[in-house]
C-alpha positions as CSV (number, residue, x, y, z in Angstrom):
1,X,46.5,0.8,-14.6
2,X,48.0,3.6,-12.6
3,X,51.7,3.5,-11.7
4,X,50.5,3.7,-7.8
5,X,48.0,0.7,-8.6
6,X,50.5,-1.2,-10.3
7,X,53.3,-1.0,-7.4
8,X,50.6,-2.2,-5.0
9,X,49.9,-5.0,-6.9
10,X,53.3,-6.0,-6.9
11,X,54.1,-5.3,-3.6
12,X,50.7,-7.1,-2.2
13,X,52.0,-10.4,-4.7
14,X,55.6,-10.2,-3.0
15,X,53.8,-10.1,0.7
16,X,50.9,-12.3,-0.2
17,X,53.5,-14.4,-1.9
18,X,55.6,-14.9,0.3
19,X,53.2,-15.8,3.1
20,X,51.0,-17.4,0.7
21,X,53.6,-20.5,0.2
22,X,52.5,-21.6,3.2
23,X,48.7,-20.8,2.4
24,X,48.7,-18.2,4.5
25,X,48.3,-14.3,4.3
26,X,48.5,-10.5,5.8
27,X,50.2,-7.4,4.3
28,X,51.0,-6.0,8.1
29,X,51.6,-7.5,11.4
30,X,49.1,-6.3,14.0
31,X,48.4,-7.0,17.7
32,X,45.2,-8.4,16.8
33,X,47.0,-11.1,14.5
34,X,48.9,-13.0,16.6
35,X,47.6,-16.3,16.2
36,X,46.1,-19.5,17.6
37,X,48.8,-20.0,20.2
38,X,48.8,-19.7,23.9
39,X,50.9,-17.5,25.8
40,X,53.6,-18.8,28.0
41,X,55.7,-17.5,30.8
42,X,55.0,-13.7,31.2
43,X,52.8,-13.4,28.5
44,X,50.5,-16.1,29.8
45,X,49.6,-13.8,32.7
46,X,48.5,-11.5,30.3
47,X,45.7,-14.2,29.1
48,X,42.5,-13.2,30.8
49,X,40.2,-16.3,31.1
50,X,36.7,-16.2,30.3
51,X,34.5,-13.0,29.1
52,X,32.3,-12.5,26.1
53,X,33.8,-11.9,22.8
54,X,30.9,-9.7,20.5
55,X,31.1,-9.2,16.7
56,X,28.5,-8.6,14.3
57,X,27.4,-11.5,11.7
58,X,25.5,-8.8,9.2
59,X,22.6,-11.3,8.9
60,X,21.2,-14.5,9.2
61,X,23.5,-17.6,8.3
62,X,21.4,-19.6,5.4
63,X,22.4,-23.0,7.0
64,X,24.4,-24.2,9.7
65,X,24.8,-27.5,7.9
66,X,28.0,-28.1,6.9
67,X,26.9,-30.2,3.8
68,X,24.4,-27.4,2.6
69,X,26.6,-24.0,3.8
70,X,28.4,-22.1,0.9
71,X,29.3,-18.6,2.4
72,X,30.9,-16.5,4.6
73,X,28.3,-15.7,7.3
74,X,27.5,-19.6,7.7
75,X,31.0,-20.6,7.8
76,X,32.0,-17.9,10.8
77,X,29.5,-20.2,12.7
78,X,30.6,-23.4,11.7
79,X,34.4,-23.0,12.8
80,X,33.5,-21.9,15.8
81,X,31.2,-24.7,16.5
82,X,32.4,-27.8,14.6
83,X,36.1,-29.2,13.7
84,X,37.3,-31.0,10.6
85,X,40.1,-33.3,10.3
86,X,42.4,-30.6,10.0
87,X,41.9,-26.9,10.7
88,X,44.3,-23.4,9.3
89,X,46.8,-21.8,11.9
90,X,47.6,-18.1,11.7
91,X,49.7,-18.5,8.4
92,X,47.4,-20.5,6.5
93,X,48.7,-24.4,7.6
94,X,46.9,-27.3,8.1
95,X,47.2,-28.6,11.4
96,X,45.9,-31.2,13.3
97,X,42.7,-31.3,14.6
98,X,39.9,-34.0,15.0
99,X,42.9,-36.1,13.3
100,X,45.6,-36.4,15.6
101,X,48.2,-37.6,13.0
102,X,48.1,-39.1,9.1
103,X,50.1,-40.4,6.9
104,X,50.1,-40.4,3.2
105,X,51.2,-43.5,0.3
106,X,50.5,-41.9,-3.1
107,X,46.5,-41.9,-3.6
108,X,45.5,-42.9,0.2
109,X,45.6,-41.3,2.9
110,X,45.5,-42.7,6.7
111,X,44.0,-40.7,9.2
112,X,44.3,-41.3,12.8
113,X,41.4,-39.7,15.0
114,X,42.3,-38.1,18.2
115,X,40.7,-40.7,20.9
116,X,39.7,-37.8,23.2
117,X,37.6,-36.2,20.5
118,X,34.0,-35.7,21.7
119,X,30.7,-34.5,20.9
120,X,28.8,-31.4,22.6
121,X,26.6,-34.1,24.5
122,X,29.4,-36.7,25.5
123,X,29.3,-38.9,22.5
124,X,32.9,-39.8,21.0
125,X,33.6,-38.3,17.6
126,X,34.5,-41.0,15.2
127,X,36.2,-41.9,12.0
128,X,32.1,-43.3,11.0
129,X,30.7,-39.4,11.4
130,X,33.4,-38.3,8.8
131,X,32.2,-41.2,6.6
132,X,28.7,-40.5,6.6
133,X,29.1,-37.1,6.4
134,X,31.1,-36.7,3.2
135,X,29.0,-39.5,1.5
136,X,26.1,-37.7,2.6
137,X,27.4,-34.8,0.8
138,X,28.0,-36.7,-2.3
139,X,24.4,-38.8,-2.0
140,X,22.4,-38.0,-5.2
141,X,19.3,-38.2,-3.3
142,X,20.3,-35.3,-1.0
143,X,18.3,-32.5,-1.0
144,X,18.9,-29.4,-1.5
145,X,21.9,-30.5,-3.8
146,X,25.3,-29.7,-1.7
147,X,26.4,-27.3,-3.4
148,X,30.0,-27.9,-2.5
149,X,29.4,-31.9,-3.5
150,X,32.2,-31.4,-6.2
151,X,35.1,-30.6,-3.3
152,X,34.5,-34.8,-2.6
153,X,35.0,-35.6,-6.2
154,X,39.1,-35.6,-5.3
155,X,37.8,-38.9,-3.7
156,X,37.1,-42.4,-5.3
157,X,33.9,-42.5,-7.5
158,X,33.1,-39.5,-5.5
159,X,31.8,-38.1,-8.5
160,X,30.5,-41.6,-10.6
161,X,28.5,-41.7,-6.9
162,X,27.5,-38.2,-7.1
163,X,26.3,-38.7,-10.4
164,X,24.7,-42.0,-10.0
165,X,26.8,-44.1,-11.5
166,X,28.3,-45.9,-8.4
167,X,27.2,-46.8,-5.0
168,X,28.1,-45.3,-1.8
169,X,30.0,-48.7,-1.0
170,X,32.7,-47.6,-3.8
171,X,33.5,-43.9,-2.3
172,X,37.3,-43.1,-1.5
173,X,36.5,-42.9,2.1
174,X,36.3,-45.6,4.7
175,X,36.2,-45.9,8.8
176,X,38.0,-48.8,9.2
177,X,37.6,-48.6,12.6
178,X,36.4,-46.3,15.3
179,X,39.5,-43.9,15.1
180,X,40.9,-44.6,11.4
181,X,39.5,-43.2,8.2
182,X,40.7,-44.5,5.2
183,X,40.6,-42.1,2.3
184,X,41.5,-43.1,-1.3
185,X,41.8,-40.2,-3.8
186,X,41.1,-40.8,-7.6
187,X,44.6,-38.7,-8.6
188,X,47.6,-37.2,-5.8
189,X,46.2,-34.1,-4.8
190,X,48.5,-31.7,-3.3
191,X,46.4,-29.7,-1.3
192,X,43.9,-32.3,0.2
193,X,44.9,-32.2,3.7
194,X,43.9,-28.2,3.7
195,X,40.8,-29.1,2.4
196,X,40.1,-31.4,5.1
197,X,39.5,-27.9,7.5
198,X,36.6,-26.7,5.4
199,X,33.2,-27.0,6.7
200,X,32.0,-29.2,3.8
201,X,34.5,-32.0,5.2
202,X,33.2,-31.4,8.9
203,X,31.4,-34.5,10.4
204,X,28.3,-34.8,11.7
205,X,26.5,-36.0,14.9
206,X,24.9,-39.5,13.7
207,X,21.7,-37.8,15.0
208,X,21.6,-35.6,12.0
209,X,20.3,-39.2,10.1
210,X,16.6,-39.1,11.7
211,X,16.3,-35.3,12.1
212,X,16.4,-33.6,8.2
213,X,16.0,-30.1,10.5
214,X,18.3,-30.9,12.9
215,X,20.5,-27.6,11.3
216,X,18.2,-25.2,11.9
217,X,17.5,-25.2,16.0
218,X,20.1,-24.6,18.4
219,X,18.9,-27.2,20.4
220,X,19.5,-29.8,18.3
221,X,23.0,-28.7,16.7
222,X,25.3,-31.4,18.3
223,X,29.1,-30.0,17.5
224,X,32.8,-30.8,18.1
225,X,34.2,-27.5,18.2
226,X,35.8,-25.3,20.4
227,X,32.4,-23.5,21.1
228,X,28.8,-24.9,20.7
229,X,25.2,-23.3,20.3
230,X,23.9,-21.8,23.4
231,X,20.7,-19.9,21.7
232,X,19.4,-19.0,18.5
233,X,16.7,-15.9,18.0
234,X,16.1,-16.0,14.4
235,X,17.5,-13.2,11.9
236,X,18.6,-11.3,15.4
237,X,21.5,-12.9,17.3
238,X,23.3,-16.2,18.1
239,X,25.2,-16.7,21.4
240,X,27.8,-19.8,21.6
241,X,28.7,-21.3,25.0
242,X,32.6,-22.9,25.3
243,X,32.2,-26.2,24.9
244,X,33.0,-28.2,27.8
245,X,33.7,-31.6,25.7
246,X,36.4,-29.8,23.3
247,X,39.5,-31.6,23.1
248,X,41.6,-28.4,23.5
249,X,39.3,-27.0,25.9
250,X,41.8,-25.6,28.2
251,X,43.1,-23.4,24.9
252,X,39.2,-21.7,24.7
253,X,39.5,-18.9,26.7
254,X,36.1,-16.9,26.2
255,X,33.0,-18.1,28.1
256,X,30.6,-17.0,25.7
257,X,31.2,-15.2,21.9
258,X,27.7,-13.2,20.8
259,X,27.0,-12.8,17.4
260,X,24.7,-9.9,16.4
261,X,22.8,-9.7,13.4
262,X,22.7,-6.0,12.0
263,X,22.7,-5.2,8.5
264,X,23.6,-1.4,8.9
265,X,27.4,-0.4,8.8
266,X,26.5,2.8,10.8
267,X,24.4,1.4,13.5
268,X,27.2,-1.8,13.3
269,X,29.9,1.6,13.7
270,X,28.1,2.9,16.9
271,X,27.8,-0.4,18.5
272,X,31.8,-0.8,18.4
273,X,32.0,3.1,19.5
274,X,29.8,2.4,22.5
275,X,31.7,-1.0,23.7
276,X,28.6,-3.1,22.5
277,X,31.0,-4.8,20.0
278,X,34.7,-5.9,20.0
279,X,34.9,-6.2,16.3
280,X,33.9,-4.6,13.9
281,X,33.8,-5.1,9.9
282,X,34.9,-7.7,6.9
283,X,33.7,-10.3,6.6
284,X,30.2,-11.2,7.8
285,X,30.3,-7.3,9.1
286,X,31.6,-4.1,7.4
287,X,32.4,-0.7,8.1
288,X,30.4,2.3,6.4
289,X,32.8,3.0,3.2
290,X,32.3,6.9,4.1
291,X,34.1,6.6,7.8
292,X,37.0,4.0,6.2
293,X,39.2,7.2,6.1
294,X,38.2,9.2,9.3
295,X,38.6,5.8,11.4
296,X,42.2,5.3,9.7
297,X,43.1,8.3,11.0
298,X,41.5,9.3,14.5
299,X,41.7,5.4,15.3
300,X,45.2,4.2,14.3
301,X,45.8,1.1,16.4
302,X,42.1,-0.2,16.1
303,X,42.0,-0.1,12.3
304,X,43.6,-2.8,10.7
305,X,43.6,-3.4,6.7
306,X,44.8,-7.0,5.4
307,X,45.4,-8.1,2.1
308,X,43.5,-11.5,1.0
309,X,42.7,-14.2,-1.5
310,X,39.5,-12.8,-2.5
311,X,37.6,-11.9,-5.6
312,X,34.3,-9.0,-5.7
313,X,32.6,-9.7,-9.0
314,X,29.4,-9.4,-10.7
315,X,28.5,-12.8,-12.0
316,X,26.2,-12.6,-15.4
317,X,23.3,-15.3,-16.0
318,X,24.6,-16.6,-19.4
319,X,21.2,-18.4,-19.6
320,X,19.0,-15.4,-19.6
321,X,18.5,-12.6,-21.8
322,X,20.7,-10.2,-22.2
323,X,23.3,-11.9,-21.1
324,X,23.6,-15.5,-23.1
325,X,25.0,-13.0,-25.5
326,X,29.0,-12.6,-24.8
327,X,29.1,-9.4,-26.6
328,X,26.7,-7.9,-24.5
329,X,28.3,-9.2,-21.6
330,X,31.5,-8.0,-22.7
331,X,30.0,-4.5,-22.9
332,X,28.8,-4.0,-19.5
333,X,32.4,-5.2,-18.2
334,X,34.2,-3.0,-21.0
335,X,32.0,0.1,-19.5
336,X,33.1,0.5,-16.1
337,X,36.3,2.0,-14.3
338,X,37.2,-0.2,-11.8
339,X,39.9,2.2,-10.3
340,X,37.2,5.1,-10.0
341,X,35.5,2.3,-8.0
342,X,38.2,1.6,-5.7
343,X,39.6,5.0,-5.6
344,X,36.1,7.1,-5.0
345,X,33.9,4.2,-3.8
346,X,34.8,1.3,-1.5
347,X,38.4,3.4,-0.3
348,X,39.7,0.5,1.3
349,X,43.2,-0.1,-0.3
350,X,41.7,-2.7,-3.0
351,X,43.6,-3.6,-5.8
352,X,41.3,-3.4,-9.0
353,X,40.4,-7.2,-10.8
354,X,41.2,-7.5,-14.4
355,X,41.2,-11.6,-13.7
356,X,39.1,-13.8,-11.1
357,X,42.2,-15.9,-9.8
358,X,43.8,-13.4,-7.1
359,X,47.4,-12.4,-6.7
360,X,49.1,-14.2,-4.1
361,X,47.7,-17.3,-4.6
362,X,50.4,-20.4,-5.5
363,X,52.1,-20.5,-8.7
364,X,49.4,-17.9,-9.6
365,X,51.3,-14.4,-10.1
366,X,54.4,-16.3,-12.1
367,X,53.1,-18.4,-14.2
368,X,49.9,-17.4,-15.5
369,X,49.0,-14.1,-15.0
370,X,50.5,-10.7,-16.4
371,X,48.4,-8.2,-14.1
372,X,49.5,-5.1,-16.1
373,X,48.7,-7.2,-19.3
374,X,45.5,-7.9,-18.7
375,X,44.2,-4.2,-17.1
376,X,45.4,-3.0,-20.6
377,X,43.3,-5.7,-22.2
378,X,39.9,-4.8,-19.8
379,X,41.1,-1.0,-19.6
380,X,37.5,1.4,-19.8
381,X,36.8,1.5,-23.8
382,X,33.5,3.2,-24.0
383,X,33.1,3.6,-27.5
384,X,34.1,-0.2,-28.1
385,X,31.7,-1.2,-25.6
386,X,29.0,0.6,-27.2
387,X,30.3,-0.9,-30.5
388,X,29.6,-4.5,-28.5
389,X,26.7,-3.6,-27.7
390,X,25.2,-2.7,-31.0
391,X,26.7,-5.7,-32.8
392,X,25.5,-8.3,-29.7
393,X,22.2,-6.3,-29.5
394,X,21.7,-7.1,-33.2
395,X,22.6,-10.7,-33.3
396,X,19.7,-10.9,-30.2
397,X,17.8,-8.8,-32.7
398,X,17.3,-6.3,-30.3
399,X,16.0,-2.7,-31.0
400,X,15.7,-2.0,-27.5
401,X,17.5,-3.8,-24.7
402,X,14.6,-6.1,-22.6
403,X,14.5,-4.4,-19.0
404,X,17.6,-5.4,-16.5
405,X,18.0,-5.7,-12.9
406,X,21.3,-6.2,-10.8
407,X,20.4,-7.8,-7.6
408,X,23.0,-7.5,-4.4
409,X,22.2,-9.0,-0.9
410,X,21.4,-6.4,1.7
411,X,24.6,-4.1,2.7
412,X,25.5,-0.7,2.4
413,X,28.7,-1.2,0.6
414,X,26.6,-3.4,-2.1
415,X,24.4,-0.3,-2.9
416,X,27.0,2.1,-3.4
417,X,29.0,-0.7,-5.3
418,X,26.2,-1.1,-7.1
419,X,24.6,2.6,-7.8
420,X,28.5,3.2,-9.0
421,X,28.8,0.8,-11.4
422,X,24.7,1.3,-13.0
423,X,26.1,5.4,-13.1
424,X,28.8,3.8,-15.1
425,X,26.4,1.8,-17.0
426,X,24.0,4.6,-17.9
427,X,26.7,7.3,-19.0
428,X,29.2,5.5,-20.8
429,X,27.0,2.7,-22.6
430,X,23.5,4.5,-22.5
431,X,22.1,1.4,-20.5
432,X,19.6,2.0,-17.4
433,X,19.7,-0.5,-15.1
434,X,17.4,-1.7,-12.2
435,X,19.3,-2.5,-8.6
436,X,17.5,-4.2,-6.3
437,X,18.7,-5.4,-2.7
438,X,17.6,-8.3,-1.0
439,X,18.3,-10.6,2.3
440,X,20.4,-12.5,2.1
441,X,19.3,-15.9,2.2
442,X,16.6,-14.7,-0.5
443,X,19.5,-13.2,-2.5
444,X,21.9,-16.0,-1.9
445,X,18.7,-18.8,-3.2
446,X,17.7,-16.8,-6.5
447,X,21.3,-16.5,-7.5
448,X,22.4,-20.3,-6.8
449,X,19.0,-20.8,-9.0
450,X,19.5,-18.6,-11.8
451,X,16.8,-16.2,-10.6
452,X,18.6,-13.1,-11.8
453,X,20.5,-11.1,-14.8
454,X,23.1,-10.0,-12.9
455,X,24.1,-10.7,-9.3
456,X,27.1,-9.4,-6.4
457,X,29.0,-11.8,-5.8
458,X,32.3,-12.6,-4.1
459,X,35.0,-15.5,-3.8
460,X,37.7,-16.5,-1.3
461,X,40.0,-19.2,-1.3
462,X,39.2,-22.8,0.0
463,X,42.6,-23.5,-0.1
464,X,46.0,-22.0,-1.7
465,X,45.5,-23.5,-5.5
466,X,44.2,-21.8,-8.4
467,X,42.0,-24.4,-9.0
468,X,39.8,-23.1,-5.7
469,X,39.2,-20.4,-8.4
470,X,38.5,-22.3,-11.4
471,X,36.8,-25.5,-11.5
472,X,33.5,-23.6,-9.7
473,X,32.9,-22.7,-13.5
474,X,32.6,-26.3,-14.7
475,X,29.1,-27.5,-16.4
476,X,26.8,-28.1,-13.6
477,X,29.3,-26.9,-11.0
478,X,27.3,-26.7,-7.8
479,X,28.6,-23.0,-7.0
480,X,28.2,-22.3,-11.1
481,X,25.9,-19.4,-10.6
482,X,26.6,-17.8,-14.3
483,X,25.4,-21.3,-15.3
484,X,28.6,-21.5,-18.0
485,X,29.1,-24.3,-20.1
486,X,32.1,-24.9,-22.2
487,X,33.6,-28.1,-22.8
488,X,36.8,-26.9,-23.7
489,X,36.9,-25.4,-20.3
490,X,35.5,-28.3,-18.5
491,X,38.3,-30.4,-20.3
492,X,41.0,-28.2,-19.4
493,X,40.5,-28.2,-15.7
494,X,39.7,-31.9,-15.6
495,X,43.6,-32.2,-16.7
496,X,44.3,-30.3,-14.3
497,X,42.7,-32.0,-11.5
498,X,44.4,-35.6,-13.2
499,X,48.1,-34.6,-13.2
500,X,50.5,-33.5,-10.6
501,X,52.8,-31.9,-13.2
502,X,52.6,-28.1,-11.9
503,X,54.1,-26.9,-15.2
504,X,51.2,-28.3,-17.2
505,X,48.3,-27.5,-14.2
506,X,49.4,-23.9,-14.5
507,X,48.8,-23.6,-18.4
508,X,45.8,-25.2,-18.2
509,X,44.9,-22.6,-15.5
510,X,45.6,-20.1,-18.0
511,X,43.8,-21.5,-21.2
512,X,40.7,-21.7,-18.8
513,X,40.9,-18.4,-17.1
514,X,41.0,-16.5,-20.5
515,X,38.1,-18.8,-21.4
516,X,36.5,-17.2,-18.6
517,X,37.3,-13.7,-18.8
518,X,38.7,-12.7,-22.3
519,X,36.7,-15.3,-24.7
520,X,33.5,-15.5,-22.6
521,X,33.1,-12.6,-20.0
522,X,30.9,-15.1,-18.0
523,X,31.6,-12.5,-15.0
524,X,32.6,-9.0,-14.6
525,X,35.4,-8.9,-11.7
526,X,35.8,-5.6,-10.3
527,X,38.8,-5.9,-7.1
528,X,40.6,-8.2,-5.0
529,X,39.0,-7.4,-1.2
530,X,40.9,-6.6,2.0
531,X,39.9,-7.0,5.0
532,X,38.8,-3.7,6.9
533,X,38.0,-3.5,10.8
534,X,38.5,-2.1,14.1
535,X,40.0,-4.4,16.6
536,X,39.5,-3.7,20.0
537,X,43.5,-3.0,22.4
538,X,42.5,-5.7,24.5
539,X,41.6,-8.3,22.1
540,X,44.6,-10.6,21.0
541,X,45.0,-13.9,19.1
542,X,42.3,-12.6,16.4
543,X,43.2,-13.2,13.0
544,X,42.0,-13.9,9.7
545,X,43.7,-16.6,7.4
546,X,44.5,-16.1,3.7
547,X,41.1,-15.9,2.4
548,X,39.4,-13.5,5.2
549,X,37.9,-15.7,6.9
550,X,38.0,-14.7,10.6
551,X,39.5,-17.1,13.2
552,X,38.3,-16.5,17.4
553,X,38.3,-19.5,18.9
554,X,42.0,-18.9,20.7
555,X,41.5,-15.0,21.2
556,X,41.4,-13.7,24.6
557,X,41.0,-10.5,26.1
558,X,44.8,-9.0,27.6
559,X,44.5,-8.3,31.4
């Protein structure tokens, strides 16, 4: 790695770091960060009530059901419209929310609903719609499977239920009454509260039981969050109404929030230029990669770049062919320059990946990862990789490699991502490769089904552990994409998940990471993202939490 490289990946783990302890994140304080909090005294004049607040989604969310949603796009929509338990402040927190208070003894945990929580429509939100919707999640018989289902194994014979080998009666979680949920955890998990603000943990209205589709009209999306579904056009826009019922209504300030749906960074650009947008870029959105410098420079205070707890990788199919060979796998990752990539191609201050677990995240950058170590380890070696190649191409026997396709979701960054690294492919390991985009729900379906070779792919964060990282990799793992099975790794983060020793979770993080990466090359990570927009002057109280996600539902426009 390059000296410059290096000292920003030290410098991003001291900011990240630091901030990070509290699971949040940003490596520079901007106007358009400055939280969930309302004004007071002079500042509050400043607040200006009401108005539309427009940013761009990039495409159609897959599903606005909590139990079925699994990226970035869908879960923009779902914090605005629904609220968990708990939900993230500006530095990463978990603060109350639909739970008023709780209190934990050892495995349980109390929590005490807010009695003025309500429903869009008027109906009270209770301790029974966060009961049915996590067993829900859990329910064998649901269909699709959730694919976040293994988030609710921290509870009770969440998974023995998941698995069918328990009833729903025996799951960790209980409304004891209309405002109490009793949770009961199979081990002490640390960080359970701040998963009680992801939208897999969200409730749902109780007339989601009679109405499979009810996820899928705006009319019949019944929400508890600060905003709710005003209309819905298909693949073209959504528009969210404030939502009178909220039970911090008086802290919504926008009337309305409109979220477009264009796939194109440069018409996306031209909409911000021409005042049809207020934001503009990562995630959900993006700016064209070409403009990143101009706009840095001719637009100083609208472009902001933010550090986060996010991984861009290529995820191999260890199933098919090629690629249920490891040496062949290895190849392609041992072929490609990752700092040409970051340097030449995506030019937005990312730090290149040599490991999937990011800096930053706790008890990540001291205990189990040596950064420089491991770029020396995945350095470019082209005539080892070719060497790979030839030995894995030979144990397939192989004379010619079978024809292989990348696949990416539509996005102008993912092609050039993409043509870069098949450029890299085809020069230094002699390898022609296929790229094909698609939409995104397409894309997103064929790679949770294995329908691919290799596939973009990207992780952030659901909270600040490592194991938000690592026990997606697990046999069967509902977000398992490469479709990786190794016992020894499945063991190793099952300790994990059983002990509250630190010392002993982070080794175990470290056996299992360079199962993943140095024994297995299951994926190919390339950088650790940042967050690249424009922010318009006026727009305050934006901000996106450690993992990128973006946060408007306290943002206002200054007077």
């Amino acid at each position: 790695m390059k000296r410059k490289s290096l000292l920003l990946v030290l410098t991003l783990i001291v900011v990240l770091g630091t901030v990070l302890a509290g699971c949040g994140g940003k490596t520079e304080k901007n106007e358009a960060s400055t939280g969930t909090e309302q004004k007071t005294g002079s500042d509050a004049a400043k607040v200006s009530k009401g108005g539309t607040f427009r940013m761009n989604l990039h495409s159609e969310p897959p599903s606005l059901d909590p139990a079925q949603a699994q990226d970035n796009t869908s879960g923009t929509v779902l914090n605005a419209i629904f609220s968990g338990l708990t939900e993230m402040d500006k530095d990463g927190n978990a603060i109350p929310a639909a739970a008023e208070s709780w209190k934990e003894d050892g495995n349980k945990i109390t929590f005490n609903l807010r009695k003025d929580g309500k429903w869009s429509n008027g109906d009270p939100v209770t301790a029974h719609d966060f009961e049915y919707a996590w067993k829900h999640v859990l329910d064998p018989k649901t269909t699709p499977a959730p694919p976040y289902a293994y988030q609710l194994f921290y509870l009770k014979n969440g998974e023995n239920y998941n698995a069918g080998k328990a009833d729903a009666a025996s799951v960790g979680v209980k409304a004891v009454d209309d405002y109490t949920l009793e949770v009961e955890l199979e081990n002490p998990t640390p960080y359970f509260i701040s998963l009680t603000s992801f939208y897999t943990f969200m409730p749902v209205h109780k007339s989601a039981q009679t109405n499979p589709k009810w996820a899928a009209d705006a009319n019949t999306i019944i929400s508890n969050g600060a905003f709710k579904m005003a209309a819905w056009q298909h693949n073209g826009s959504i528009e969210l109404a404030k939502n009178e019922n909220y039970f911090a209504v008086d802290k919504v300030n926008f009337d309305k929030v409109q979220l477009a749906m264009i796939d194109a960074s440069a018409t996306e650009l031209s909409m911000y230029q021409t005042n049809q947008l207020d934001y503009t870029g990562n995630p959900t959105g993006e700016l064209p990669t070409d403009q990143i410098p101009v706009l840095k420079k001719s637009l100083p205070n609208e472009f902001k770049v933010q550090g986060i707890a996010s991984t861009y990788y290529y995820v191999f199919n260890n199933t098919v062919e090629p690629f249920d060979n490891a040496k062949i796998r290895k190849a392609f990752a041992m072929s490609i320059d990752r700092q040409q990539i970051v340097d030449k191609v995506t030019l937005g201050e990312q730090i290149p990946a040599f490991g999937f677990v990011p800096p930053g995240i706790k008890g990540e950058s001291a205990q189990f990862r040596d950064e420089h170590k491991d770029s020396e380890l995945m350095k470019p070696d082209y005539a080892e990789a070719k060497k790979l190649l030839e030995e894995g191409m030979k144990e397939k026997g192989y004379t010619t490699l079978p024809q292989i396709t990348l696949i990416h979701n539509q996005s102008d960054g993912h092609k050039k991502i993409a043509q870069a690294v098949t450029d890299m492919w085809k020069q230094n390991l002699g390898v022609t490769v296929k790229v094909e985009s698609q939409e995104w729900g397409v894309f997103l379906k064929n790679r949770t089904n294995g329908n691919y070779q290799i596939a973009r792919s990207g992780w952030g964060a659901d909270y600040n552990d490592p194991m938000t990282y690592l026990d997606m990799w697990v046999t069967k793992g509902g977000n398992n994409d490469a479709k990786f099975s190794n016992p020894e790794y499945d063991k190793l983060i099952k300790e994990a998940k059983a002990t509250s020793d630190n010392k002993v979770r982070m080794e175990n993080f470290a056996k299992a990471e360079k199962i993943l990466i140095q024994d297995n090359q299951v994926i190919l990570p390339i950088y650790y993202y940042t967050t690249i927009g424009l922010v318009k002057p006026n727009l305050k109280g934006m901000f996106h939490d450690f993992n990128g996600s973006i946060h408007f539902n306290n943002a206002y426009f200054e007077k």
